[in-house]
VEXFILUM-751828 format. One line per 8 residues: their letters; for each residue x, y negated, z negated of C-alpha. Coordinates in nm, 3 decimals, always signed. Example, Ala and Ser with C-alpha at 12.3 -4.5 7.8 and 13.67 -1.06 7.14 Angstrom:
# VEXFILUM-751828
as = +1.230:+0.450:-0.780 ~ +1.367:+0.106:-0.714 .
END
This chain:
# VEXFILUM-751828
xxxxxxxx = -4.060:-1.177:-5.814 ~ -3.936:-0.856:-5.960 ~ -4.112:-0.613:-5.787 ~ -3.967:-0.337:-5.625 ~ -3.986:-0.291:-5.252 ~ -4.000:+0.006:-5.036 ~ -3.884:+0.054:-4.713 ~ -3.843:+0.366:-4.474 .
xxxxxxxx = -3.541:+0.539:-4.424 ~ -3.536:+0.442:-4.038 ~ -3.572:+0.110:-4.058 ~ -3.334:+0.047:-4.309 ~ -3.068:+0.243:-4.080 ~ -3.194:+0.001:-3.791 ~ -3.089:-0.305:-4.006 ~ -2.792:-0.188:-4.116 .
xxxxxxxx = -2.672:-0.117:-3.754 ~ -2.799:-0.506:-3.647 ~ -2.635:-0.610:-3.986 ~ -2.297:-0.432:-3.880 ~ -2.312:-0.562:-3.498 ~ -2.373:-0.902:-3.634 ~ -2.072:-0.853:-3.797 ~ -1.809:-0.760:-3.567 .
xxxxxxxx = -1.974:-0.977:-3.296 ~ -1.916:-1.234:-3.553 ~ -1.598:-1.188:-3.734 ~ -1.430:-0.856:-3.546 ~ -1.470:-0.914:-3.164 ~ -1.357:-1.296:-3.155 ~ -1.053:-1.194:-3.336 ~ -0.959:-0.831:-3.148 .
xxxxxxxx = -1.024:-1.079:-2.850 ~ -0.764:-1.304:-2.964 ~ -0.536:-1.069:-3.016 ~ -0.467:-0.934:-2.712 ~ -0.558:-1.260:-2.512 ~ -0.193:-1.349:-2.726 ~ -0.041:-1.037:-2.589 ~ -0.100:-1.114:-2.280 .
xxxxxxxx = -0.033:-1.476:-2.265 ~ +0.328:-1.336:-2.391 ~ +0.314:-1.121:-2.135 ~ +0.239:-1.388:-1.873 ~ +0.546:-1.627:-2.043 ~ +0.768:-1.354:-2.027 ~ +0.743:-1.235:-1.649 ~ +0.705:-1.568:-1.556 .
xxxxxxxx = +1.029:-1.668:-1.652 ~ +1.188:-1.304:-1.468 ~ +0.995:-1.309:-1.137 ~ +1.114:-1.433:-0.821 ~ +0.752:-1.549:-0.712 ~ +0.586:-1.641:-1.007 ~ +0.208:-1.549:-1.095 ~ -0.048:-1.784:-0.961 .
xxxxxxxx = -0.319:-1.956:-1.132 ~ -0.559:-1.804:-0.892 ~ -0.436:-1.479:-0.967 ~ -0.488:-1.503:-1.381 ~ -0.827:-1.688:-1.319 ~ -1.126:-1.526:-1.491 ~ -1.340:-1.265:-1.279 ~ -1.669:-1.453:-1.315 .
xxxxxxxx = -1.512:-1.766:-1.195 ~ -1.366:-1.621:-0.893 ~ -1.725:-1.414:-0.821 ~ -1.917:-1.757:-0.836 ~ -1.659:-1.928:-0.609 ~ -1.634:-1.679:-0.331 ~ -2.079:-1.586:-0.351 ~ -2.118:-1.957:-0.325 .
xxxxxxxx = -1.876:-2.120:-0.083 ~ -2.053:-2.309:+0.179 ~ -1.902:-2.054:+0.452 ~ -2.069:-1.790:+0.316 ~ -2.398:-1.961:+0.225 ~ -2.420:-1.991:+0.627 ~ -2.353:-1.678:+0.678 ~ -2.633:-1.598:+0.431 .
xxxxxxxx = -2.887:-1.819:+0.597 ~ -2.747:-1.674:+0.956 ~ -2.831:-1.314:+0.826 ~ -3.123:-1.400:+0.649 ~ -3.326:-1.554:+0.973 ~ -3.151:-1.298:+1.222 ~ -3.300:-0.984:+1.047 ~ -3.604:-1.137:+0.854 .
xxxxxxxx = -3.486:-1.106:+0.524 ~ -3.583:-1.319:+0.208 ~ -3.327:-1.527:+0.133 ~ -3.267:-1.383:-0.280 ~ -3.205:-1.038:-0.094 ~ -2.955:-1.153:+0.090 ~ -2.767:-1.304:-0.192 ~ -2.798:-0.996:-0.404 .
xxxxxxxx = -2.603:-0.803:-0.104 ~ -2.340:-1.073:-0.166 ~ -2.291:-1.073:-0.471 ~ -2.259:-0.703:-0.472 ~ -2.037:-0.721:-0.196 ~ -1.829:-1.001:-0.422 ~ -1.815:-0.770:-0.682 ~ -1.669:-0.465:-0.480 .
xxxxxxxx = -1.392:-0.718:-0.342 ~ -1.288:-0.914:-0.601 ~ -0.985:-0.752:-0.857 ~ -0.986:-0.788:-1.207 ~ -0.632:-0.844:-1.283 ~ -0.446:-0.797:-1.544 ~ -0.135:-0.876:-1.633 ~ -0.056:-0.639:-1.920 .
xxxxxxxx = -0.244:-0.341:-1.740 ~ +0.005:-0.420:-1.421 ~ +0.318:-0.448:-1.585 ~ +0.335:-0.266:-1.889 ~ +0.060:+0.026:-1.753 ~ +0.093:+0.026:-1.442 ~ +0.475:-0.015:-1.414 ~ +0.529:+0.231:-1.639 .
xxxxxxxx = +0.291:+0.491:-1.430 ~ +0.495:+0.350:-1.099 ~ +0.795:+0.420:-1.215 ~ +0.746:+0.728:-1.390 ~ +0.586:+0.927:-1.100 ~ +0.790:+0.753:-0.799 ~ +1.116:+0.858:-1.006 ~ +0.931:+1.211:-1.085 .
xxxxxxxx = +0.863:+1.310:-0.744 ~ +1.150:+1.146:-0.535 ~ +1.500:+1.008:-0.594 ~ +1.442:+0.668:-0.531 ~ +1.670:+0.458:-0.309 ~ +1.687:+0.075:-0.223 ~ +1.832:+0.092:+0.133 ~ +1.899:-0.234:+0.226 .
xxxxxxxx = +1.743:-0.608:+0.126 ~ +1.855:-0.961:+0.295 ~ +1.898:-1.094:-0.056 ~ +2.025:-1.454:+0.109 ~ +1.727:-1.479:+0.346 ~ +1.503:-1.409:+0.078 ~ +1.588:-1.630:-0.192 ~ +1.568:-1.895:+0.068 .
xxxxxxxx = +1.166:-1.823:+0.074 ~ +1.011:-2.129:-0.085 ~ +0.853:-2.057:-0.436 ~ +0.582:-2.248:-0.340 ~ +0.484:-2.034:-0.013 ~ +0.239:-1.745:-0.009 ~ +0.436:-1.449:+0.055 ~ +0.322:-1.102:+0.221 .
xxxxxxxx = +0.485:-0.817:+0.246 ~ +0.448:-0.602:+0.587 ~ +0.491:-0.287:+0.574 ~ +0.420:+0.072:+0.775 ~ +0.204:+0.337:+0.628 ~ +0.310:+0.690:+0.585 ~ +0.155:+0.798:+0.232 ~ -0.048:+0.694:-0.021 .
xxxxxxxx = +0.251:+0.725:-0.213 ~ +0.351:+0.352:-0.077 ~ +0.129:+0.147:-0.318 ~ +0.357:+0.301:-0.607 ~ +0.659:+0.296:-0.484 ~ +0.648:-0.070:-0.321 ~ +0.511:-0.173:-0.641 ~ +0.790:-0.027:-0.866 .
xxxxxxxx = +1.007:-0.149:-0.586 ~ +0.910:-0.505:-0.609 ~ +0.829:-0.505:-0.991 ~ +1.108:-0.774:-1.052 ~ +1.011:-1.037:-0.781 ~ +0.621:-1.033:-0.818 ~ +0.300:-0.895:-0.888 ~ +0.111:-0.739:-0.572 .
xxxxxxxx = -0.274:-0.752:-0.459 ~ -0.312:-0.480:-0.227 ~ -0.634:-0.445:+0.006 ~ -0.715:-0.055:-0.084 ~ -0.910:+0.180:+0.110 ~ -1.270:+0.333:-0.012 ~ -1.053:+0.684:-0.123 ~ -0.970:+0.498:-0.476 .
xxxxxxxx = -1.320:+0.408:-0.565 ~ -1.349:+0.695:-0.821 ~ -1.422:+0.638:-1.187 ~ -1.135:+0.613:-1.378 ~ -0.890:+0.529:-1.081 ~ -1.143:+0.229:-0.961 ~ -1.124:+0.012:-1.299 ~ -0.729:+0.085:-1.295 .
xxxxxxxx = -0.681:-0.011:-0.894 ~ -0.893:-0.336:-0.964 ~ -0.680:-0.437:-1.283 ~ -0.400:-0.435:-1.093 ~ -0.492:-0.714:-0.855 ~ -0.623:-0.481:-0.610 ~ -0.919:-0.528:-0.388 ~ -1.109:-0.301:-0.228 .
xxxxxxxx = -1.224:-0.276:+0.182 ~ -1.464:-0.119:+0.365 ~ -1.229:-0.042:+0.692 ~ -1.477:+0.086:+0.962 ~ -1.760:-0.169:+0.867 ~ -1.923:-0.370:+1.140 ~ -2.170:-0.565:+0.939 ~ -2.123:-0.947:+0.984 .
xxxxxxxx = -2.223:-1.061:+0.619 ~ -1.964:-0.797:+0.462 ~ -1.683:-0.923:+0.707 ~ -1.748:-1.305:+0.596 ~ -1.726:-1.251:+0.232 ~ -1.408:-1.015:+0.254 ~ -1.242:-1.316:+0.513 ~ -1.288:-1.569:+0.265 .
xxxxxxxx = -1.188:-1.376:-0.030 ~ -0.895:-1.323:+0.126 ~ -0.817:-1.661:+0.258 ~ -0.928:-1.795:-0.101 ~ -0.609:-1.574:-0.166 ~ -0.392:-1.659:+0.077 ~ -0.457:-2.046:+0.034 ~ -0.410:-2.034:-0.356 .
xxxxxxxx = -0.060:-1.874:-0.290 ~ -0.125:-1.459:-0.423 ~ +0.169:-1.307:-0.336 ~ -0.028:-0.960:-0.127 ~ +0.102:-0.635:+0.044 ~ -0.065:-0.559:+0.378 ~ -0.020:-0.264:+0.625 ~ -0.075:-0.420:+0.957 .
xxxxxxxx = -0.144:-0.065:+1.116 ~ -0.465:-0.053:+0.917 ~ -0.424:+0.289:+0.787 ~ -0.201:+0.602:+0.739 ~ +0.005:+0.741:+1.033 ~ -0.140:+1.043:+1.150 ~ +0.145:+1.176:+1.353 ~ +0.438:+0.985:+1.131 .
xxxxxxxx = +0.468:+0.765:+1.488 ~ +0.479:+0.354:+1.381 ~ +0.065:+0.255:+1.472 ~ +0.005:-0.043:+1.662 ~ -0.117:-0.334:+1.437 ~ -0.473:-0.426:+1.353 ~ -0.562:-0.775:+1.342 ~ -0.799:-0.786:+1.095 .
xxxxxxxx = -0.616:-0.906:+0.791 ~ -0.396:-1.082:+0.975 ~ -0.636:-1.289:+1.151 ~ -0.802:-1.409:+0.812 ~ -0.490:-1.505:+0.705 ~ -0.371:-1.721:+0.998 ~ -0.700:-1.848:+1.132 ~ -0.741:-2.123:+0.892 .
xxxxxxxx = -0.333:-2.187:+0.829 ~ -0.237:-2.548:+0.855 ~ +0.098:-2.592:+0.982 ~ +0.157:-2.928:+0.815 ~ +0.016:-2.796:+0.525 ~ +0.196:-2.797:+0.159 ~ +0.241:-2.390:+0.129 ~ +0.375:-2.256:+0.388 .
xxxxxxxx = +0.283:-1.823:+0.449 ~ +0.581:-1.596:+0.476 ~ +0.579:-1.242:+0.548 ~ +0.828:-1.007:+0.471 ~ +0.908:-0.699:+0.706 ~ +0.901:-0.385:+0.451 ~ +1.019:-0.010:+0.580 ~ +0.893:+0.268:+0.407 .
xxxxxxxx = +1.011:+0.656:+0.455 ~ +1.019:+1.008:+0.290 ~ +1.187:+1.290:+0.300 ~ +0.848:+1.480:+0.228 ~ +0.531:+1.315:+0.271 ~ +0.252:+1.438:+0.030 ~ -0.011:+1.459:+0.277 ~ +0.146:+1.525:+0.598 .
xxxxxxxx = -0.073:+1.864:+0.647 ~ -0.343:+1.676:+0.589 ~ -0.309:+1.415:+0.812 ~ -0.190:+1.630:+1.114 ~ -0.507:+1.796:+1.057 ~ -0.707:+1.474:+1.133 ~ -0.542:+1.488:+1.456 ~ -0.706:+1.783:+1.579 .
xxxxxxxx = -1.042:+1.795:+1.684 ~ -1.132:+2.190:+1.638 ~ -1.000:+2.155:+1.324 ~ -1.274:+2.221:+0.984 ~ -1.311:+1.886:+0.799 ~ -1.263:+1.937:+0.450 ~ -1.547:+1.810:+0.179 ~ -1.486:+1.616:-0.142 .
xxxxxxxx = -1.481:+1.902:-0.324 ~ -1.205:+2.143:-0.102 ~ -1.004:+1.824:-0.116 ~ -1.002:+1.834:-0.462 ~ -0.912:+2.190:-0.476 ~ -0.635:+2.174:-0.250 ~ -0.478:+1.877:-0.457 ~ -0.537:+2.100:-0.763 .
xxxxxxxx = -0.371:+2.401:-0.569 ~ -0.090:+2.192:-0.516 ~ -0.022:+2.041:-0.851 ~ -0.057:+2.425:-1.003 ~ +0.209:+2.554:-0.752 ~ +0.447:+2.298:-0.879 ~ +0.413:+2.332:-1.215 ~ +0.462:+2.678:-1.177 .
xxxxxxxx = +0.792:+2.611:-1.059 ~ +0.882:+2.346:-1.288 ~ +0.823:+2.584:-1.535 ~ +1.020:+2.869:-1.326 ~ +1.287:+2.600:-1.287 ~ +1.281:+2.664:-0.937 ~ +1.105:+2.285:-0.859 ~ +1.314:+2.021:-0.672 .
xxxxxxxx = +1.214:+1.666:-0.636 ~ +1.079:+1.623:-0.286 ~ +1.421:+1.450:-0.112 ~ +1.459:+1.078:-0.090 ~ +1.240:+0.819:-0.097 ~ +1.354:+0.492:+0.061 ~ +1.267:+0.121:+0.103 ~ +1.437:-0.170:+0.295 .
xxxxxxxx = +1.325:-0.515:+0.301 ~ +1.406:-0.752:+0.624 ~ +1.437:-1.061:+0.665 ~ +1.154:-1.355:+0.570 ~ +0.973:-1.451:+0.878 ~ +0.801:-1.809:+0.815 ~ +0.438:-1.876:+0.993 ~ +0.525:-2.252:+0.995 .
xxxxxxxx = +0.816:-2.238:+1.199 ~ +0.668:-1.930:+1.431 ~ +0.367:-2.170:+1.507 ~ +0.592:-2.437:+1.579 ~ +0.821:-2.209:+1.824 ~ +0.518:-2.123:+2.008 ~ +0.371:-2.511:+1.948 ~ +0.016:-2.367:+1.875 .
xxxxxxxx = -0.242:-2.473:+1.615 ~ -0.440:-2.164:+1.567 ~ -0.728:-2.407:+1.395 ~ -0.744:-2.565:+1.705 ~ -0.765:-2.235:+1.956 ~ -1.105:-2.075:+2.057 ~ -1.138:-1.701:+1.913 ~ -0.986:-1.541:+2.222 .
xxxxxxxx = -0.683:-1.799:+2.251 ~ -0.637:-1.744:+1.871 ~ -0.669:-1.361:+1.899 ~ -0.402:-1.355:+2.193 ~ -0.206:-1.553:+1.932 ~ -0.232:-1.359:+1.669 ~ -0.177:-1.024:+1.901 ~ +0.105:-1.128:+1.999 .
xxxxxxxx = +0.253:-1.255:+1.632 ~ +0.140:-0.899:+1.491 ~ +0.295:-0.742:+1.787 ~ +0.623:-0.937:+1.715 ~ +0.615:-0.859:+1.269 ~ +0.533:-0.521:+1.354 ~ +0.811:-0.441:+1.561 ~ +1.030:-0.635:+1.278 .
xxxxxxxx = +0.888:-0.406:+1.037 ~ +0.992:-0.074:+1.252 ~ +1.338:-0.200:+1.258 ~ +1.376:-0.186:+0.867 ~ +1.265:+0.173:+0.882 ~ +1.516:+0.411:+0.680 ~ +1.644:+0.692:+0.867 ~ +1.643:+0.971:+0.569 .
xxxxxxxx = +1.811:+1.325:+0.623 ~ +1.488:+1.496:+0.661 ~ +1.387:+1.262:+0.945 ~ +1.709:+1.305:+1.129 ~ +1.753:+1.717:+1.085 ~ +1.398:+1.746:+1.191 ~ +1.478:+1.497:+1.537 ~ +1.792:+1.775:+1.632 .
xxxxxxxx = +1.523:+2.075:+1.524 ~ +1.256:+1.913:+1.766 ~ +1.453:+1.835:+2.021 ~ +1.528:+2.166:+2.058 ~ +1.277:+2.397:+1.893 ~ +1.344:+2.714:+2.094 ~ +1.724:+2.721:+2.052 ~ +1.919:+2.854:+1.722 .
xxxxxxxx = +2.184:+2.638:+1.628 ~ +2.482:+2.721:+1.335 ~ +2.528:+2.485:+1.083 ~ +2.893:+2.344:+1.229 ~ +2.674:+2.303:+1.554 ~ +2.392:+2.131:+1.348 ~ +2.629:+1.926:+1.159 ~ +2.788:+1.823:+1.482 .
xxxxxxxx = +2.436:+1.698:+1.660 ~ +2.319:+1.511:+1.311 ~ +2.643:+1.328:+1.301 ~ +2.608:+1.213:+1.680 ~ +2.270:+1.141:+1.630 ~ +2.375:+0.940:+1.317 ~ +2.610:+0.738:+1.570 ~ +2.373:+0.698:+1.832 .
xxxxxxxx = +2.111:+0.540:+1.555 ~ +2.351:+0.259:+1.420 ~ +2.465:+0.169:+1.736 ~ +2.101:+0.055:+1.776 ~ +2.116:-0.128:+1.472 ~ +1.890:+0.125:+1.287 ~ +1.923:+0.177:+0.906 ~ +2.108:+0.501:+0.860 .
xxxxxxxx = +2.087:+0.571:+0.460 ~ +2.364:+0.847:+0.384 ~ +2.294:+0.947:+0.006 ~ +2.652:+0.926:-0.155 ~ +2.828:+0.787:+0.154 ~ +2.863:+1.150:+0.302 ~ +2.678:+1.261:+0.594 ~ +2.818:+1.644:+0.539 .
xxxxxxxx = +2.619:+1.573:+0.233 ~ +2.320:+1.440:+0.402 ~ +2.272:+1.685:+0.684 ~ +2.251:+1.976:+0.312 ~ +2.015:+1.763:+0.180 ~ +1.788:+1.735:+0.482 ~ +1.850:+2.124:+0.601 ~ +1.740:+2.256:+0.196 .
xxxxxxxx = +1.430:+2.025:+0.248 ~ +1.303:+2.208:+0.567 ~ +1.450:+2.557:+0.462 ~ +1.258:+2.537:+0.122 ~ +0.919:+2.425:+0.300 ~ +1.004:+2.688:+0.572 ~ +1.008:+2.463:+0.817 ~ +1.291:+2.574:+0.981 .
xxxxxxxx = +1.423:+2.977:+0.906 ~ +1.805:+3.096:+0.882 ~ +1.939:+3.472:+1.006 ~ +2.260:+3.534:+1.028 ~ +2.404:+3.181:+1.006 ~ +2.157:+3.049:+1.265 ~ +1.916:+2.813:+1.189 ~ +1.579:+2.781:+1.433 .
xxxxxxxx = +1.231:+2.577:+1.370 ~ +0.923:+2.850:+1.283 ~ +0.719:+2.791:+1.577 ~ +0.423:+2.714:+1.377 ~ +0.571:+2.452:+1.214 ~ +0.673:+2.252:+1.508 ~ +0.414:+1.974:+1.473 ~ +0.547:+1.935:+1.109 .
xxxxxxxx = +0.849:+1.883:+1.189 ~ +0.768:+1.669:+1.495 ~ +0.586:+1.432:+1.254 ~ +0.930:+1.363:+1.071 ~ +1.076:+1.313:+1.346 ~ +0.845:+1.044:+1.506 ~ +0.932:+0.820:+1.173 ~ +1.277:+0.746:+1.341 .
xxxxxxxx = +1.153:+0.796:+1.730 ~ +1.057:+0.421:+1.764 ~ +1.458:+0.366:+1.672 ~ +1.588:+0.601:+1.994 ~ +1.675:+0.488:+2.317 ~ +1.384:+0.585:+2.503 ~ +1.538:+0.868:+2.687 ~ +1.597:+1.022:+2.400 .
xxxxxxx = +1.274:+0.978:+2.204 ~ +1.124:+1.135:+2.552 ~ +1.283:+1.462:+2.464 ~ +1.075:+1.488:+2.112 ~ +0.757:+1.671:+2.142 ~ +0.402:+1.542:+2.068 ~ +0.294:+1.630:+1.720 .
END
């Protein structure tokens, strides 16, 4: 009983390391785990009690749960058996693609990461970059929406940009799921996207299985009452011109809505506009076809390029926000009582009926959403530079065509935003913004666009041309 024994240096190191694991999985884990589960539940309580649209249950339901629901609902089991038989698969292969494609879809939210990380990084770089500017809300309209409803915000496309600054902008009436592109599935800015309610969609994919399980994740969604931000034009504008609407989203959403139902679905018209769009370069390049395309890797140098330049003149103090940055929210449109104006069931249509429907809705939300569109200095400068992109003009003469323009706009109901209440004001800030970029070039007290800059500025210009009478838009060139 008292002899000694001996035992080899490794595998006493490989019991201590099982005896420590044993230990925190034990003692450690369960309790770091119920520490910040309590954080979060306070978190929860506390925004709660401050949002407009409160968080659903759906929403804070556990990953795994929400995986198992979506790879086994009976509508995608038949599409599994449908796929299985049509290309002579085994049945267990099929559900593997599934669940993988479950697992590519479905966010991992969190509530702390959203609004005490991810708020913070919102605000922090919309604030940074731009000067920030609430244009216009229907506060009366909207705090008629029922708390109840599932509520979607509509809005255009112009940057990348718009995920952060809708989110910061609607940081005190809910948490938003956003359906994001394949460009954010890079390690670390994947995990971060997903934990803040995010889900991610394969836009150009034709494959039937993929399609069923990302239409009833998001009617899953929609039904359980996640408040979500869509951009019906399906991606970024290319030429700054409003795109017509893509159905896809849209359709899931409304295909299976029951009028009668308990929740009704609201959407929200949101207009979004810069004074400088990050990528606007970038995406006028897409637009022509001689053009190189860029690689992974010169993308990534270019975006380095660009940060270096302006820290080198943050550091010169020579660096200036890039203008305004603007957001107006219209007025709620309800699903319920737009089905019942045009006394259709879409449950009961067949798919063309219900896509004519649906057309014709998106048609009608989109246009609602162009109308909320803020018409910035940089966007209305650049219209007079277009217009006329041969002829020199002085500043009074500028001054004078801005400020008729700026007439001409609100008699169309459009949403002029004057920083400061002073379009003298206004017309500086937009005429430093092209200047700076030289966009437009100044001798001797005349100001004319650089000719090789014309699509640039013609790409500003388009965000307001859907708001001109369309004589006048017909005088803008094609970007």
């Amino acid at each position: 009983m008292n002899r000694t024994v001996t035992l080899p240096l490794w595998l006493v190191v490989i019991l201590g390391v099982f005896a420590l694991w044993a230990l925190l999985d034990r003692l450690l884990i369960p309790s770091i785990r119920w520490y910040f589960r309590r954080r979060i539940n306070r978190v929860i309580d506390h925004f709660n009690r401050r949002l407009a649209i409160r968080l659903q249950p759906f929403k804070l339901t556990k990953r795994q749960v929400l995986l198992d629901r979506l790879t086994y609902d009976p509508e995608v089991l038949e599409a599994v058996e449908a796929f299985a038989q049509e290309h002579e698969m085994p049945r267990a292969v099929v559900m593997n693609k599934v669940q993988r494609y479950a697992h590519e879809i479905v966010p991992a939210f969190n509530a702390y990461v959203y609004f005490r990380v991810g708020y913070l990084i919102a605000r922090t770089v919309a604030r940074l970059l731009y000067r920030v500017r609430l244009g216009s809300a229907d506060e009366r309209a909207l705090a008629t929406v029922d708390p109840e409803a599932t509520v979607v915000f509509l809005m255009n496309h112009r940057s990348n940009m718009d995920y952060v600054l809708v989110s910061y902008m609607v940081a005190d009436r809910s948490a938003l799921s956003y359906a994001v592109g394949e460009w954010a599935r890079i390690w670390p800015l994947e995990t971060l996207i997903r934990s803040m309610g995010a889900y991610f969609v394969r836009r150009k994919s034709r494959n039937a299985l993929y399609r069923k399980v990302l239409q009833r994740y998001v009617q899953m969604a929609t039904a359980n009452g996640v408040t979500q931000a869509v951009y019906p034009e399906g991606g970024l504008s290319r030429d700054g011109a409003l795109r017509p609407p893509k159905l896809g989203l849209l359709d899931y959403m409304l295909r299976d809505f029951d009028p009668d139902g308990e929740r009704d679905l609201v959407f929200i018209p949101v207009g979004l506009n810069y004074d400088r769009t990050l990528e606007d370069r970038t995406l006028l390049r897409d637009l022509d076809p001689g053009a190189e395309r860029k690689d992974l890797k010169s993308t990534l140098g270019t975006t380095v390029r660009f940060v270096g330049k302006q820290l080198r003149l943050m550091v010169a103090r020579r660096w200036h926000r890039f203008g305004y940055a603007c957001v107006n929210f219209g007025a709620p449109i309800s699903t319920r009582a737009e089905l019942e104006r045009l006394g259709v069931d879409l449950r009961e249509l067949s798919r063309d009926e219900r896509f004519a429907r649906v057309s014709e809705l998106a048609e009608r939300w989109m246009a609602a959403v162009g109308d909320v569109v803020p018409v910035l200095p940089v966007s209305l400068t650049a219209t007079v530079f277009a217009r006329s992109p041969e002829q020199a003009l002085s500043l009074l003469e500028l001054k004078s065509r801005v400020q008729e323009l700026i007439q001409q706009l609100q008699g169309q109901g459009a949403a002029v935003y004057v920083p400061r209440r002073d379009g003298d004001y206004a017309i500086n800030v937009g005429l430093r913004m092209l200047t700076l970029r030289r966009l437009v070039e100044e001798e001797d007290g005349l100001y004319r666009p650089v000719p090789e800059e014309l699509p640039v500025l013609t790409y500003y210009a388009n965000s307001i041309r859907h708001l001109l009478p369309s004589a006048t838009a017909d005088e803008l060139p094609a970007a």
